[in-house]
C-alpha positions in Angstrom: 2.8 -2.6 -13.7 5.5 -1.7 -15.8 9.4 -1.1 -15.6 11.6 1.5 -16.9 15.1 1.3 -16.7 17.4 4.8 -16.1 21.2 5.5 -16.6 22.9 8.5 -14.6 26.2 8.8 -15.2 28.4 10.1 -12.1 29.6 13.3 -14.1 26.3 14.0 -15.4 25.2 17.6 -16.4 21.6 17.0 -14.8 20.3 16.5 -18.0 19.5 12.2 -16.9 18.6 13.4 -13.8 15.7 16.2 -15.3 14.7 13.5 -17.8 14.5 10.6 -14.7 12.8 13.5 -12.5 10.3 14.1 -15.3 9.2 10.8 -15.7 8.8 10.3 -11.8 6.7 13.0 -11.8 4.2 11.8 -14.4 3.5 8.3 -13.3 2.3 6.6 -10.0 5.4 4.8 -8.8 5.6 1.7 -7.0 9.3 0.8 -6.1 12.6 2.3 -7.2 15.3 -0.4 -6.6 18.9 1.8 -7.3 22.5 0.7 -7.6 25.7 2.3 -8.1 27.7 0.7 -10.9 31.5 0.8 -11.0 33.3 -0.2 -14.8 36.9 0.0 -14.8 37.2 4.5 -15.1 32.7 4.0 -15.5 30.6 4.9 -12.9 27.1 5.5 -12.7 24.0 4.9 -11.0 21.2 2.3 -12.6 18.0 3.4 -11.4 15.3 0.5 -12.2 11.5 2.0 -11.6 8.6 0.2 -11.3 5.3 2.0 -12.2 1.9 2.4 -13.6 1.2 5.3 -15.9 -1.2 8.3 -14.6 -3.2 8.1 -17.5 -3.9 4.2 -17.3 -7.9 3.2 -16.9 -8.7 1.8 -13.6 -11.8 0.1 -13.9 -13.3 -2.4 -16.2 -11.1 -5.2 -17.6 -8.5 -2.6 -18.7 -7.9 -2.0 -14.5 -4.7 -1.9 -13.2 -3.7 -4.2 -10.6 -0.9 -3.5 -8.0 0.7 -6.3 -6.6 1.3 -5.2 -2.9 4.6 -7.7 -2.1 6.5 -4.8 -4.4 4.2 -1.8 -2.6 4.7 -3.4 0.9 7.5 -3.7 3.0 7.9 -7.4 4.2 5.9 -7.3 7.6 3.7 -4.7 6.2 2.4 -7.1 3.4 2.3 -10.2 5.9 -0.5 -7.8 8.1 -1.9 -7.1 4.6 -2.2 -11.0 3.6 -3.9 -11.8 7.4 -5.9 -8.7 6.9 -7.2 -10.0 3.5 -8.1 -13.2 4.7 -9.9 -12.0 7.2 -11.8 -9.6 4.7 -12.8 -12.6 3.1 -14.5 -14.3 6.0 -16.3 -10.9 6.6 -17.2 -10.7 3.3 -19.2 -14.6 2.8 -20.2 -13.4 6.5 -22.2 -10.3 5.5 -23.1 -11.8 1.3 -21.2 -9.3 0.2 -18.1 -8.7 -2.6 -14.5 -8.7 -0.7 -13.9 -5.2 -2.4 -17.6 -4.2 -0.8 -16.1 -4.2 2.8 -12.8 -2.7 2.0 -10.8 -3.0 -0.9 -7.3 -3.6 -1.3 -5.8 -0.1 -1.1 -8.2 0.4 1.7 -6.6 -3.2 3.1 -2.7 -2.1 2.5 -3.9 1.6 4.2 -4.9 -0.4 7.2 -2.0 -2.7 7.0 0.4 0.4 7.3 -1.3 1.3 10.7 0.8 0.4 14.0 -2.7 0.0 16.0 -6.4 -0.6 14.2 -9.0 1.5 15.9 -11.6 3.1 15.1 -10.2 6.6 14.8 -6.8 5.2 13.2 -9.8 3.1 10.2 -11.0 7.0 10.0 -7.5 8.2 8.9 -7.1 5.5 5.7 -8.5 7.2 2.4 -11.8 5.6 1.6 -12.7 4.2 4.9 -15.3 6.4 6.1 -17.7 6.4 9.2 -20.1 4.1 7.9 -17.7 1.6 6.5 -16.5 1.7 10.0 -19.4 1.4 12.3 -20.5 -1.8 9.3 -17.0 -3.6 9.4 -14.8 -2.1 12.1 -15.6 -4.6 15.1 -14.4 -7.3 12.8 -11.0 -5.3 12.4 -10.6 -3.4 15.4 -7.5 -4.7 17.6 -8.8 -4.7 21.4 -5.8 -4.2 23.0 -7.0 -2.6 26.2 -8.1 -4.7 29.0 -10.5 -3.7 31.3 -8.1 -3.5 34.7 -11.1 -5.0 37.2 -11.7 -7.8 34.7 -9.4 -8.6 32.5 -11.7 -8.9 29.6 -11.4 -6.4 26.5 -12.7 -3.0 26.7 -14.9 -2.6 24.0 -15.7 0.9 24.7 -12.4 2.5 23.8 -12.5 1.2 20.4 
């Protein structure tokens, strides 16, 4: 991850504003933190980006790692945390890698969901049916109850 730093002044001729716009375009961006700066007759807006170049390798030891707390909203990256520990269990569960059962864009994807099921796991790039029928009943919220028992309905998930 890297950070870039960008000055618009209030009056400006859209010449900071191409140049910001420009560079937003041509890198994956993580968070854009902004704040309007007031100096005596001065004003302008500080724009402070956080990024990773489009161009950077992702794979091998040159990969790119995103830290999720700066990706993430606050509750979103708690989900994502209890989501990854679980993935974990699964994981020593089944011999497998962590990444093998979902990896952690695939993770964050889930973590963004309001309700885990097996046709919201279908909507999260990567996650695919077979990934789903393998992993999903470890994931999968039951949150409908079966109204003559009580117990969870397995069938609607």
């Amino acid at each position: 991850m890297q950070i870039k730093l960008f000055t618009v002044p209030i009056g400006d001729n859209g010449e900071a504003v191409d140049e910001m716009n420009r560079f937003l375009r041509g890198n994956k961006i993580l968070q854009v933190d902004s704040q309007l700066v007031n100096l005596d007759r001065d004003a302008f807006w500080t724009f402070c980006i956080r990024y990773i170049e489009k161009g950077a390798q992702t794979a091998g030891a040159d990969r790119v790692k995103v830290d999720y707390r700066y990706v993430l909203d606050e509750a979103t990256f708690a989900k994502f945390s209890k989501l990854r520990e679980l993935r974990k269990k699964v994981a020593a569960e089944e011999g497998l890698p962590a990444y093998a059962v979902f990896t952690d864009e695939e993770l964050a994807g889930l973590a963004k969901l309001d309700v885990i099921s097996r046709k919201t796991m279908l909507s999260v790039k990567g996650i695919g049916d077979k990934k789903v029928e393998r992993f999903g009943k470890y994931f999968i919220q039951k949150t409908e109850k079966d109204e003559t028992t009580g117990t969870p309905d397995r069938e609607n998930s």
